[in-house]
gemmi code that builds the backbone of each chain (N, CA, C; Angstrom):
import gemmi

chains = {
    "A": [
        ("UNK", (0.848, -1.190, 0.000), (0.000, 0.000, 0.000), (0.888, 1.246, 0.000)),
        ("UNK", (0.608, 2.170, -0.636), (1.433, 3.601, -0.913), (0.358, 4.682, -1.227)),
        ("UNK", (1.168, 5.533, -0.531), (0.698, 7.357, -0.787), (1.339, 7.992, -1.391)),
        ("UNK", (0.566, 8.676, -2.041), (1.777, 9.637, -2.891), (1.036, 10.747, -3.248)),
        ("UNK", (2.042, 11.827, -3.336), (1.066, 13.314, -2.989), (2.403, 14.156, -4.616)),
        ("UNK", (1.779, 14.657, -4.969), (2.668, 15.407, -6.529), (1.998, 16.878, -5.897)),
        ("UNK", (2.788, 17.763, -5.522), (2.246, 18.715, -5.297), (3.517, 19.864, -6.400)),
        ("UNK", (2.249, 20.801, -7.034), (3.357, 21.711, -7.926), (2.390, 22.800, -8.237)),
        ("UNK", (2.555, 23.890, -8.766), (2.282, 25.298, -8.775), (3.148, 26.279, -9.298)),
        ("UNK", (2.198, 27.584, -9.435), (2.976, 28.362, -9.442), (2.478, 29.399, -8.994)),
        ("UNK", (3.747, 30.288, -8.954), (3.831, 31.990, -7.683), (4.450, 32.912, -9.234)),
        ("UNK", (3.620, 33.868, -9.290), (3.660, 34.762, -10.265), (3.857, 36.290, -9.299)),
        ("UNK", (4.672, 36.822, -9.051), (5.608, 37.972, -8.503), (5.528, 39.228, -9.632)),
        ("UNK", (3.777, 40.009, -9.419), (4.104, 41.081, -10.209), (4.433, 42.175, -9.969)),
        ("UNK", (5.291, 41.976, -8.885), (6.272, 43.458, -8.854), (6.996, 43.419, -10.004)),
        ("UNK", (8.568, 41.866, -10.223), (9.054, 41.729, -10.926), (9.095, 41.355, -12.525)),
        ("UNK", (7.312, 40.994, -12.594), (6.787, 40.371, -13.913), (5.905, 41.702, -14.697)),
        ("UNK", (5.333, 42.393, -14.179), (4.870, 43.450, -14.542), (4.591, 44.601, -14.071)),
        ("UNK", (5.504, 44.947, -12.898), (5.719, 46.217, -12.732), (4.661, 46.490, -11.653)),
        ("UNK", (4.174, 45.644, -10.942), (2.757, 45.873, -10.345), (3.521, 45.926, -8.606)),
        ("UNK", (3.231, 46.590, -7.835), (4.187, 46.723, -6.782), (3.601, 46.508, -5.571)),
        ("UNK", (4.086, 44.771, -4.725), (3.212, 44.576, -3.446), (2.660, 43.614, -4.294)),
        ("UNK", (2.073, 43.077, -5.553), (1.573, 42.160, -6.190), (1.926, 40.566, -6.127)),
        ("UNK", (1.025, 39.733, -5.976), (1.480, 38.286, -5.980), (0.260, 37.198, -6.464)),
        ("UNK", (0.656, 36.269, -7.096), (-0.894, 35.460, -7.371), (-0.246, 34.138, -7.242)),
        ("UNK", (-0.583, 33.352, -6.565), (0.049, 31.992, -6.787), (-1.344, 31.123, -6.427)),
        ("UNK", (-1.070, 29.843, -7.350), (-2.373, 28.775, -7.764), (-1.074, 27.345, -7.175)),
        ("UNK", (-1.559, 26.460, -6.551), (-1.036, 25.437, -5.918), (-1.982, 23.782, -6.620)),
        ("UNK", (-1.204, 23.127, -6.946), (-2.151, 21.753, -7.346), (-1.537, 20.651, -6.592)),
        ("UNK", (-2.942, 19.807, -6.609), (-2.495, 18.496, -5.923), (-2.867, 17.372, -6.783)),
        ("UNK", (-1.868, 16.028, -6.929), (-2.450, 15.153, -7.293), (-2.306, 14.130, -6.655)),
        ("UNK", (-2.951, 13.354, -5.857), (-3.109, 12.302, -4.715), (-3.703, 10.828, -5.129)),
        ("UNK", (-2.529, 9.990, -4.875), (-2.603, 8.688, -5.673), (-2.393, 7.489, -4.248)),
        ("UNK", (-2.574, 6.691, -4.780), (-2.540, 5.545, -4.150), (-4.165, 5.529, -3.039)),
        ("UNK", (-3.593, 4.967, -1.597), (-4.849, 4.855, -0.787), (-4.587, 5.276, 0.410)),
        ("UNK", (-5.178, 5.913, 1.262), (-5.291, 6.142, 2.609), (-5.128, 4.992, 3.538)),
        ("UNK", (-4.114, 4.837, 4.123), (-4.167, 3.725, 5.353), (-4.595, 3.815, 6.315)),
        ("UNK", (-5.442, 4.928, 6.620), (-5.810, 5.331, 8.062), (-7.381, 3.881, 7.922)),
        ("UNK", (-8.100, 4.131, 7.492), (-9.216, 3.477, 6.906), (-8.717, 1.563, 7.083)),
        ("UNK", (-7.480, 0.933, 6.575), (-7.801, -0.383, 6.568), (-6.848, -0.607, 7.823)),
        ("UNK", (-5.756, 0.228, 7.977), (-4.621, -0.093, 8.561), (-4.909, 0.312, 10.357)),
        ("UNK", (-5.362, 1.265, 10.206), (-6.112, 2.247, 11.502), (-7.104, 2.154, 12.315)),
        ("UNK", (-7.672, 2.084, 11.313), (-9.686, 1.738, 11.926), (-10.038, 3.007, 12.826)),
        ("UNK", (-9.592, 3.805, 12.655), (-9.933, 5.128, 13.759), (-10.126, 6.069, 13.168)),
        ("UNK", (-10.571, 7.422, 13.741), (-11.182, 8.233, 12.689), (-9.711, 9.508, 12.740)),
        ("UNK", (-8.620, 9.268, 13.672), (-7.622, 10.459, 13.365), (-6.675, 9.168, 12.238)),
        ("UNK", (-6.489, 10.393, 11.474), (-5.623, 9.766, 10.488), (-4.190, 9.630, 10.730)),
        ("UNK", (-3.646, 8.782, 9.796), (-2.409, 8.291, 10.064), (-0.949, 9.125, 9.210)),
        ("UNK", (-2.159, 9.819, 8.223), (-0.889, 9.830, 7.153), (-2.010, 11.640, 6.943)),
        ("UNK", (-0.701, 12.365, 6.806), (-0.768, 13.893, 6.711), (-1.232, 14.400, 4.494)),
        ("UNK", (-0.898, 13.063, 3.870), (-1.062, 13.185, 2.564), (-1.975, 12.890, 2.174)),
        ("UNK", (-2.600, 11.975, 2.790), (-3.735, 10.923, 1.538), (-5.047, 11.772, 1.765)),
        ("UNK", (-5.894, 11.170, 0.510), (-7.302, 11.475, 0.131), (-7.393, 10.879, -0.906)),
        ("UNK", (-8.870, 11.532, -1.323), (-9.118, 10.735, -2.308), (-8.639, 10.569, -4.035)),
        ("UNK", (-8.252, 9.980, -4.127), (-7.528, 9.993, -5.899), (-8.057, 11.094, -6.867)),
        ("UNK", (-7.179, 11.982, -7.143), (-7.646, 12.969, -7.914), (-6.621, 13.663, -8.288)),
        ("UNK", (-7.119, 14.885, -9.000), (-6.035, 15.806, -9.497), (-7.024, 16.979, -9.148)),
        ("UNK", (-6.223, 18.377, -8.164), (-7.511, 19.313, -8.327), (-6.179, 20.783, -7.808)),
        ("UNK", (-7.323, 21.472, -8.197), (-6.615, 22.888, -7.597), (-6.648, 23.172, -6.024)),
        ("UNK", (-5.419, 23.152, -5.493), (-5.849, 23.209, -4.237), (-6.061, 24.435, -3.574)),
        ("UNK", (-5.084, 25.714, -3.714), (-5.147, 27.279, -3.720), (-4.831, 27.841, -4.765)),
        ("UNK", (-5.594, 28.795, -4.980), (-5.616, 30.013, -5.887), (-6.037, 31.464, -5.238)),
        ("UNK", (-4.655, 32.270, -5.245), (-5.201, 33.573, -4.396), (-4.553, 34.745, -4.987)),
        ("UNK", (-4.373, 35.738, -4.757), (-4.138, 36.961, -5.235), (-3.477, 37.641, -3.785)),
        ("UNK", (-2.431, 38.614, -3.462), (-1.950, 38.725, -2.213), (-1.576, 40.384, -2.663)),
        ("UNK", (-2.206, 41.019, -2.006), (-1.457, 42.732, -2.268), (-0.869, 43.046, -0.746)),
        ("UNK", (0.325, 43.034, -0.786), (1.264, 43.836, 0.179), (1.010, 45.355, 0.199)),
        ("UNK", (0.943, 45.910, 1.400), (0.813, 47.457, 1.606), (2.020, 47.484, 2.631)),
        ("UNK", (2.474, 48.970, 2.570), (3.140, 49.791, 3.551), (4.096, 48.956, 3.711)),
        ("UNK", (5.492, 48.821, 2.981), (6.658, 48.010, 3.160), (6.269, 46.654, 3.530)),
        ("UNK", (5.007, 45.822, 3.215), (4.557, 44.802, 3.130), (4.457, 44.560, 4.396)),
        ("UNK", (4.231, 45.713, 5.295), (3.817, 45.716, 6.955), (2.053, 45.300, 7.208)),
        ("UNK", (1.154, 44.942, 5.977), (-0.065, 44.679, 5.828), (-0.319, 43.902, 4.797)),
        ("UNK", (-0.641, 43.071, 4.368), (-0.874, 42.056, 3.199), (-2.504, 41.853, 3.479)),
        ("UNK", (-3.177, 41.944, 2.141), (-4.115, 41.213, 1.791), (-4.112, 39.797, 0.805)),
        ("UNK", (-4.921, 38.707, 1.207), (-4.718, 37.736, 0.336), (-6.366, 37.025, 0.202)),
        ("UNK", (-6.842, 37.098, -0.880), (-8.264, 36.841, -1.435), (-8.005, 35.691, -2.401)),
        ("UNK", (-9.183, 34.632, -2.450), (-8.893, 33.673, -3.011), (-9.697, 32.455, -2.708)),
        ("UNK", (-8.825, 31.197, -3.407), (-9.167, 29.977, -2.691), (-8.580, 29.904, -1.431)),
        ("UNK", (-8.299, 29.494, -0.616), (-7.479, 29.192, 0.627), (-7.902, 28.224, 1.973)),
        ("UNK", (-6.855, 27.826, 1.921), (-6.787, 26.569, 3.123), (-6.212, 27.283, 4.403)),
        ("UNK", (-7.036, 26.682, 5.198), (-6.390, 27.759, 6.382), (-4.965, 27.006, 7.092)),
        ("UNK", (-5.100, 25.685, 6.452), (-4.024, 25.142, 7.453), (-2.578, 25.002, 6.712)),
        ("UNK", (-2.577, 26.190, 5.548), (-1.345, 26.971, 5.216), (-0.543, 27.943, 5.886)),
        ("UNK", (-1.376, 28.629, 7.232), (-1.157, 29.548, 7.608), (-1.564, 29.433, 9.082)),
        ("UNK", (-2.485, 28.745, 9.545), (-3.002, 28.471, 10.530), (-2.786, 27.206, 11.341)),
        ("UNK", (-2.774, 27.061, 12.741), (-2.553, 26.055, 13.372), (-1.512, 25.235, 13.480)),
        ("UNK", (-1.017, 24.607, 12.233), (0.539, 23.909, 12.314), (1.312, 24.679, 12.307)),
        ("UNK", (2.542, 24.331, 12.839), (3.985, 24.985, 12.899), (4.572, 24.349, 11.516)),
        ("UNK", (5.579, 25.681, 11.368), (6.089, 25.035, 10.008), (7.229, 24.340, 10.383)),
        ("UNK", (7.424, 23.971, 11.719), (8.394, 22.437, 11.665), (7.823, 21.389, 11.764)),
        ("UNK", (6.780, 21.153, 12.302), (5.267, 20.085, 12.075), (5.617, 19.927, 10.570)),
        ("UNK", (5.972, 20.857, 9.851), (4.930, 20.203, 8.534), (6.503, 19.201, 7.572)),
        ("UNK", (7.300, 19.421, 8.571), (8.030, 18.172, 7.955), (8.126, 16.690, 7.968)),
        ("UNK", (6.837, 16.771, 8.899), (6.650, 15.186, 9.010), (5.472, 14.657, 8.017)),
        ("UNK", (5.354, 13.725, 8.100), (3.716, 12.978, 7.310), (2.702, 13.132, 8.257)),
        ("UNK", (3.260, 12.205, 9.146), (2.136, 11.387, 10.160), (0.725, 12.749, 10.442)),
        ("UNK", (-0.070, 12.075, 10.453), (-0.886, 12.777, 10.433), (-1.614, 13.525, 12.095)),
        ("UNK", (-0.582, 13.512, 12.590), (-0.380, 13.943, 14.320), (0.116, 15.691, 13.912)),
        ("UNK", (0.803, 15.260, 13.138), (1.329, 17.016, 12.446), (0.831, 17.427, 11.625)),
        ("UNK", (-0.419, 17.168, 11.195), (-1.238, 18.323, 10.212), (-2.495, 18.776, 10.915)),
        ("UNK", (-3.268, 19.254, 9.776), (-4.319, 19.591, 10.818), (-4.755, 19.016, 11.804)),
        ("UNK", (-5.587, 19.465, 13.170), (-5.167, 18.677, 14.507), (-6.782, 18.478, 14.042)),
        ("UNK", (-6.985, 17.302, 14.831), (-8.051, 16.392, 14.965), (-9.132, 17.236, 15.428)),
        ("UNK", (-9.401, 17.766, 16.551), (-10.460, 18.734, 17.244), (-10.546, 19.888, 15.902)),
        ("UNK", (-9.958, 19.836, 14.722), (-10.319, 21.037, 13.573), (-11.213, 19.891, 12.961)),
        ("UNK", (-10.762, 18.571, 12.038), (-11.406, 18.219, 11.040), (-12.838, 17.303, 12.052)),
        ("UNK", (-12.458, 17.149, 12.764), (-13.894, 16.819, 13.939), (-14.796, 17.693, 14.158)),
        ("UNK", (-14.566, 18.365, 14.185), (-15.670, 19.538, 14.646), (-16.105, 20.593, 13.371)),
        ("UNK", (-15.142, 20.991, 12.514), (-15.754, 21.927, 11.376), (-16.202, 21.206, 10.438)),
        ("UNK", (-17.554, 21.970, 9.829), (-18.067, 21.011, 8.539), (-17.187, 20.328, 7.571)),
        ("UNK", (-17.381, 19.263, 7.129), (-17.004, 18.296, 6.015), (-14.885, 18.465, 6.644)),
        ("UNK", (-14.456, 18.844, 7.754), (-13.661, 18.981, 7.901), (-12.294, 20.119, 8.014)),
        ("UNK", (-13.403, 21.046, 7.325), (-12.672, 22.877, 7.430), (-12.160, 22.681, 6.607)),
        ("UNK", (-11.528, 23.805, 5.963), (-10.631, 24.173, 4.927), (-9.154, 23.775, 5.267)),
        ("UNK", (-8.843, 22.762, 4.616), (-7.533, 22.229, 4.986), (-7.463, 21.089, 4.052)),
        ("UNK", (-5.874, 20.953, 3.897), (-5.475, 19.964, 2.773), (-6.080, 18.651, 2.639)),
        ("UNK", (-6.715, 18.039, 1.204), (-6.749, 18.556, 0.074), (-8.426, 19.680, -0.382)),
        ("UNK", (-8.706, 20.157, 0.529), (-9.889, 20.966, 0.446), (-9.604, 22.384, 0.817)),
        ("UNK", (-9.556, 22.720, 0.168), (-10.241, 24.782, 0.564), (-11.208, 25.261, 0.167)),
        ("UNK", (-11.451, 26.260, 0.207), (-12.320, 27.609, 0.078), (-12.421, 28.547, -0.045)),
        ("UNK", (-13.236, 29.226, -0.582), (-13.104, 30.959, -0.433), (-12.730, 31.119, 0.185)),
        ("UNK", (-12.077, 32.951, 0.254), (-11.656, 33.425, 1.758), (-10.787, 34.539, 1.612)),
        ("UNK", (-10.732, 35.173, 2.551), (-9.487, 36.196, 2.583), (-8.831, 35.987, 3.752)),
        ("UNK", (-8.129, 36.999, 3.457), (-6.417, 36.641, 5.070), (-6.080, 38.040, 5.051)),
        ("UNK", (-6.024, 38.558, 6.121), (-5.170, 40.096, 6.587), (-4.007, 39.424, 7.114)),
        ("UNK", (-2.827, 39.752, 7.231), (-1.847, 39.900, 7.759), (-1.186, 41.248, 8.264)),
        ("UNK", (-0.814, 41.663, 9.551), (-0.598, 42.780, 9.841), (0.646, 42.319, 10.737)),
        ("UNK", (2.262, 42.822, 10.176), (3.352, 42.602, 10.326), (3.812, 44.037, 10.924)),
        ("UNK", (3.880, 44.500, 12.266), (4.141, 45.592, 12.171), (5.662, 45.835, 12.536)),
        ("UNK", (6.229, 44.178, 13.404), (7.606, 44.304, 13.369), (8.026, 42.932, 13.156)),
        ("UNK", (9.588, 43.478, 12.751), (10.088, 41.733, 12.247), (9.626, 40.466, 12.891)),
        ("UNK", (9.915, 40.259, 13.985), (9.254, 39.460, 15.000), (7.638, 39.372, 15.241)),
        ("UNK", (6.765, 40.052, 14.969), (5.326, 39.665, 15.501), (4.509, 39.559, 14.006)),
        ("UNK", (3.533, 38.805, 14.207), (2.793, 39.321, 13.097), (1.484, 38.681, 13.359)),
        ("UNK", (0.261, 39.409, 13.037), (-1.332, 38.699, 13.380), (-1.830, 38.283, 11.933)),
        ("UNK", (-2.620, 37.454, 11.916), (-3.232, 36.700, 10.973), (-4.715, 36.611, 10.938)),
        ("UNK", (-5.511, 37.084, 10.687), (-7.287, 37.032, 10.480), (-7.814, 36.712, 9.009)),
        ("UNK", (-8.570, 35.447, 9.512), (-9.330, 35.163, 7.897), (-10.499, 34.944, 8.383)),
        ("UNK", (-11.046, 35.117, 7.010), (-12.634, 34.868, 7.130), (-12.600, 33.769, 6.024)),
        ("UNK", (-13.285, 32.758, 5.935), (-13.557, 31.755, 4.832), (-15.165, 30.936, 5.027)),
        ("UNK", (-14.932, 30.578, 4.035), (-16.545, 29.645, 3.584), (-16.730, 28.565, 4.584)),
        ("UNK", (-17.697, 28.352, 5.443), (-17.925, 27.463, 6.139), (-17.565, 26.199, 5.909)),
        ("UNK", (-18.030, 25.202, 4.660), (-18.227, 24.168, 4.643), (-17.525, 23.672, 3.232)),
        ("UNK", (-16.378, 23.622, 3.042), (-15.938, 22.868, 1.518), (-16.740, 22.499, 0.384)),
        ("UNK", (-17.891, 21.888, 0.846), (-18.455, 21.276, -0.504), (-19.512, 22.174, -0.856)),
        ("UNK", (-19.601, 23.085, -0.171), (-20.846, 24.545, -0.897), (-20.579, 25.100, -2.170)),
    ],
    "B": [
        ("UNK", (16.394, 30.480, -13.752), (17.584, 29.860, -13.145), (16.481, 28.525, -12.256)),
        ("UNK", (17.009, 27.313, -12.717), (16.217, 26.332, -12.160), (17.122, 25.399, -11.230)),
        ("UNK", (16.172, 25.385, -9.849), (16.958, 25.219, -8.631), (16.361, 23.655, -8.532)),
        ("UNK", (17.279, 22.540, -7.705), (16.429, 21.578, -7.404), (16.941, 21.156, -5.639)),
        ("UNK", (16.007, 21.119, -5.217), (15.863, 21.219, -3.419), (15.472, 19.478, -3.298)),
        ("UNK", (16.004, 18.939, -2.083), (16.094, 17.939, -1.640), (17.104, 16.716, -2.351)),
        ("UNK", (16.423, 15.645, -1.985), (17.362, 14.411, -2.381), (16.873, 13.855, -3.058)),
        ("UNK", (16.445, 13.127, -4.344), (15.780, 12.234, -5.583), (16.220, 11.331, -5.354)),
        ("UNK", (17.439, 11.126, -5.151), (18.158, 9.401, -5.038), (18.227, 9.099, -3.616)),
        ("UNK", (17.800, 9.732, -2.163), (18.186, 8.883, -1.384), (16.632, 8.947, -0.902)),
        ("UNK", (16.272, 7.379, -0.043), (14.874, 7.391, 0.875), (14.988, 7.234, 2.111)),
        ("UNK", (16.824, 7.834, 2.391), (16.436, 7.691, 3.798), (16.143, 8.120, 4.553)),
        ("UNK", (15.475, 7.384, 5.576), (14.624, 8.555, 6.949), (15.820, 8.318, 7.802)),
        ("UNK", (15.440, 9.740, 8.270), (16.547, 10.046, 9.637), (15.776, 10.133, 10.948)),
        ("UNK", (14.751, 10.732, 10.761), (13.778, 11.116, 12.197), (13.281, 10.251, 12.626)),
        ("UNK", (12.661, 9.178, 13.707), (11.754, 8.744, 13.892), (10.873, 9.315, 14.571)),
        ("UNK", (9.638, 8.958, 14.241), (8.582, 10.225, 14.914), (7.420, 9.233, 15.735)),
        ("UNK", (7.556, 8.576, 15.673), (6.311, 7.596, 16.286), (6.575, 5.918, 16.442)),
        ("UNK", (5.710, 5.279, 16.030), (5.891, 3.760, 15.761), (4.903, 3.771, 14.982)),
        ("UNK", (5.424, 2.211, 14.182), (3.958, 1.792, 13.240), (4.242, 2.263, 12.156)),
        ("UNK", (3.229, 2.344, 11.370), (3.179, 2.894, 10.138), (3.581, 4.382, 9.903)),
        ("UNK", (3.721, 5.231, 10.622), (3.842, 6.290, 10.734), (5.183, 6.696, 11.192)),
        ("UNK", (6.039, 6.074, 11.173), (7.247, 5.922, 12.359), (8.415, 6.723, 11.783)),
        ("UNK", (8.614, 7.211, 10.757), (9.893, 7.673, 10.391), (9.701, 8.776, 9.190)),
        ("UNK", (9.927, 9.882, 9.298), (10.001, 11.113, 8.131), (11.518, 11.217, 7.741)),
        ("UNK", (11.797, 11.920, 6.986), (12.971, 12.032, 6.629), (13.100, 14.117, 7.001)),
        ("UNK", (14.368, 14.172, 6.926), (14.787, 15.611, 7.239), (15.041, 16.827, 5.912)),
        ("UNK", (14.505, 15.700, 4.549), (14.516, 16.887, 3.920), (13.190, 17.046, 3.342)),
        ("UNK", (13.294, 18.466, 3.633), (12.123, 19.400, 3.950), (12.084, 19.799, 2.680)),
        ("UNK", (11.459, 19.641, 1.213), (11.385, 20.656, 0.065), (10.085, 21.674, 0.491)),
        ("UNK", (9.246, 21.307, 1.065), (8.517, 22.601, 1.381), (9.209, 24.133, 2.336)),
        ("UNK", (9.594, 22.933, 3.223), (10.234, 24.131, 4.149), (11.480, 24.783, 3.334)),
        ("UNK", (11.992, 23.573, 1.940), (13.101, 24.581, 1.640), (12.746, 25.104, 0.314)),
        ("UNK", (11.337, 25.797, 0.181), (11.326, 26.891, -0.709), (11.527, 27.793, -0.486)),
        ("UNK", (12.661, 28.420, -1.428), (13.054, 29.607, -1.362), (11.372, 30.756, -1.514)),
        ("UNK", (12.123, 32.079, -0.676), (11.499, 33.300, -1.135), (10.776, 33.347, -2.554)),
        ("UNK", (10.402, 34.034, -2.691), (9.903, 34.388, -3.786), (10.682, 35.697, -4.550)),
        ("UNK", (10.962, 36.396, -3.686), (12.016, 37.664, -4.423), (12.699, 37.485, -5.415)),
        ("UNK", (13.099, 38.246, -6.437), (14.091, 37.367, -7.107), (13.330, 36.749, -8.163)),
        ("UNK", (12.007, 36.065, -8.171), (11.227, 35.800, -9.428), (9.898, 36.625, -9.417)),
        ("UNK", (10.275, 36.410, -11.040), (8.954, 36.957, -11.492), (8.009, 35.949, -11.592)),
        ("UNK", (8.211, 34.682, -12.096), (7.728, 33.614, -12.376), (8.127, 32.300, -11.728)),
        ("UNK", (7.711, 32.012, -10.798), (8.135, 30.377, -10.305), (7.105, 29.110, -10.143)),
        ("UNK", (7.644, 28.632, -10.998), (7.226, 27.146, -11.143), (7.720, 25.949, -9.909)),
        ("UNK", (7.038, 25.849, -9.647), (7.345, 24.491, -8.608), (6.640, 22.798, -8.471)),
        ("UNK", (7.786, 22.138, -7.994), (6.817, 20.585, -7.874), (7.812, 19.965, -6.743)),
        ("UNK", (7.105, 18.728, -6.486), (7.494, 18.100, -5.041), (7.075, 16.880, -5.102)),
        ("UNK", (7.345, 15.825, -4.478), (6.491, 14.855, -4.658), (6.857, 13.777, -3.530)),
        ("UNK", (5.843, 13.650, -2.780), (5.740, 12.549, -1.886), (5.656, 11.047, -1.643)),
        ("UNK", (6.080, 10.670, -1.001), (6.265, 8.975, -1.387), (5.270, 8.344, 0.179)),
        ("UNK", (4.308, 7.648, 0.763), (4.698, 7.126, 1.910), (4.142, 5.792, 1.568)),
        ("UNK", (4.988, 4.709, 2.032), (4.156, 3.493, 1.632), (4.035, 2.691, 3.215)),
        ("UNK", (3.627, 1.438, 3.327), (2.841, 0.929, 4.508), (4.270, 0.262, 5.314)),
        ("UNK", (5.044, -0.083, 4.911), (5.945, -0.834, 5.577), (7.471, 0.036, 6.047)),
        ("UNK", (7.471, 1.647, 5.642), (8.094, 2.592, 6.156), (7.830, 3.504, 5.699)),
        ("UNK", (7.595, 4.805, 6.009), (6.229, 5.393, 5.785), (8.323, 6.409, 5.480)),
        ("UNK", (7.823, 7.069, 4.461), (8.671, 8.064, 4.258), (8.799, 8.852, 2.858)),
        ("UNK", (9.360, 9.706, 3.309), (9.558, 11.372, 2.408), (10.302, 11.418, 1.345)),
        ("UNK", (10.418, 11.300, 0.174), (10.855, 11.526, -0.896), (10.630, 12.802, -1.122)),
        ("UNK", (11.218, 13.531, -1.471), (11.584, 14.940, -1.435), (12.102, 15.738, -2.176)),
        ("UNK", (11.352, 16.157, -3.395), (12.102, 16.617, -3.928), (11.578, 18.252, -4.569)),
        ("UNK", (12.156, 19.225, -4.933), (11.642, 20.437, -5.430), (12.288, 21.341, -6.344)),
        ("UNK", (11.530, 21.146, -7.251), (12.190, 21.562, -8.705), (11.621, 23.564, -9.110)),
        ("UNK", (12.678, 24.135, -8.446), (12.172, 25.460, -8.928), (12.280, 26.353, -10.396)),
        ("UNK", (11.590, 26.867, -10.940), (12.115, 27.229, -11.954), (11.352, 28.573, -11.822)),
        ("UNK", (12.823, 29.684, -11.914), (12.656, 30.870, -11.337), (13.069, 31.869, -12.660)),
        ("UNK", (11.854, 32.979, -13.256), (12.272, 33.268, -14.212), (11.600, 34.921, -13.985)),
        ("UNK", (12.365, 36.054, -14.064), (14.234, 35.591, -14.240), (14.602, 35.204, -13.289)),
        ("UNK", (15.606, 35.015, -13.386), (16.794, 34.284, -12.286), (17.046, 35.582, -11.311)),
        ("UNK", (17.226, 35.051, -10.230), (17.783, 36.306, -8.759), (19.535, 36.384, -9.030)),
    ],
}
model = gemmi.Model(1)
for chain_id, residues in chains.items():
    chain = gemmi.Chain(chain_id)
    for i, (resn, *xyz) in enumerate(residues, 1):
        res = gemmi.Residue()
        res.name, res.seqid = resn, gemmi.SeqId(i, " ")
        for name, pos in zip(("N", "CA", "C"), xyz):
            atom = gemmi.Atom()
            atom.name, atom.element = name, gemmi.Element(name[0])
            atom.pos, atom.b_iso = gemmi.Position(*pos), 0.0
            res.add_atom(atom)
        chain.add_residue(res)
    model.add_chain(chain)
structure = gemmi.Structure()
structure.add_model(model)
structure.setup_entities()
């Protein structure tokens, strides 16, 4: 039994591509093969493996990001997963196991599982960076994935 | 200028993180090692994951293609 996750995209930078300043658009894809072991191997409902779902090929984010004021404020509108930005640490996300991705009390409790890999949603994101060290994060997004 | 991040030829895990099926990641990170974005106008990226049932681990790899080049 095997997982396998092809993840590729792209980040289009139009400060440097067209002159557009604070500009960014990046679209992210997934293609997810093989089978989930949480299901035969597991029998429990927290998963085992941080990659699997169901076999497909799909867009996973698509957003648009305008930086303001020395990029001390960012807007980002779009598709979006919150658990790009939210909840895991980005040293969590070097593992698989599915103990380090989204945490269980998220896909338990929010509809069809919240916006999180391989599902997102509408949404926007403020970011307000006012010094090197701190920065706050507020989104608003679509309740329920499959709407 | 096209960058390539991680290891293609090796599967080995270094970390162990648990037991079971889940028991071992490896330490290279191609997500964590995407570069900035500065520097491109255009970047293309891919990665690709491996985990199978009898050692669950990270194949890793990340192919940037940064145009123009930084």
């Amino acid at each position: 039994m095997y997982t396998g996750l092809l993840n590729f995209g792209i980040e289009w930078g139009l400060e440097k591509a067209v002159g557009w300043q604070g500009g960014s658009v990046n679209t992210t894809w997934l293609w997810i093969s093989g089978k989930d072991a949480s299901g035969t191997l597991g029998g429990y409902d927290l998963t085992i493996s941080d990659i699997a779902g169901f076999q497909t090929l799909r867009m996973f984010e698509l957003w648009f990001q305008q930086d303001f004021w020395d990029d001390r404020i960012s807007l980002r509108i779009g598709q979006l997963a919150a658990d790009s930005k939210f909840v895991i640490s980005d040293y969590a996300a070097w593992f698989i196991d599915g103990t380090f991705g989204w945490p269980a009390f998220m896909y338990l409790n929010l509809p069809e599982g919240g916006p999180a890999s391989p599902m997102s949603t509408l949404g926007a994101r403020v970011a307000i960076h006012p010094v090197e060290w701190l920065t706050f994060l507020i989104a608003v997004s679509q309740g329920n994935v499959y709407d | 200028m096209t960058s390539v991040y991680g290891n293609p030829n090796s599967l080995d895990p270094v970390t162990p993180v648990g037991s079971g099926l889940a028991a071992e990641a490896t330490t290279v990170d191609w997500m964590g090692m995407r570069p900035e974005s500065e520097g491109c106008g255009l970047e293309v990226f891919a990665g690709y994951t491996l985990q199978r049932s009898e050692a669950t681990r990270r194949v890793g790899w990340r192919l940037v293609r940064c145009t123009p080049g930084s």
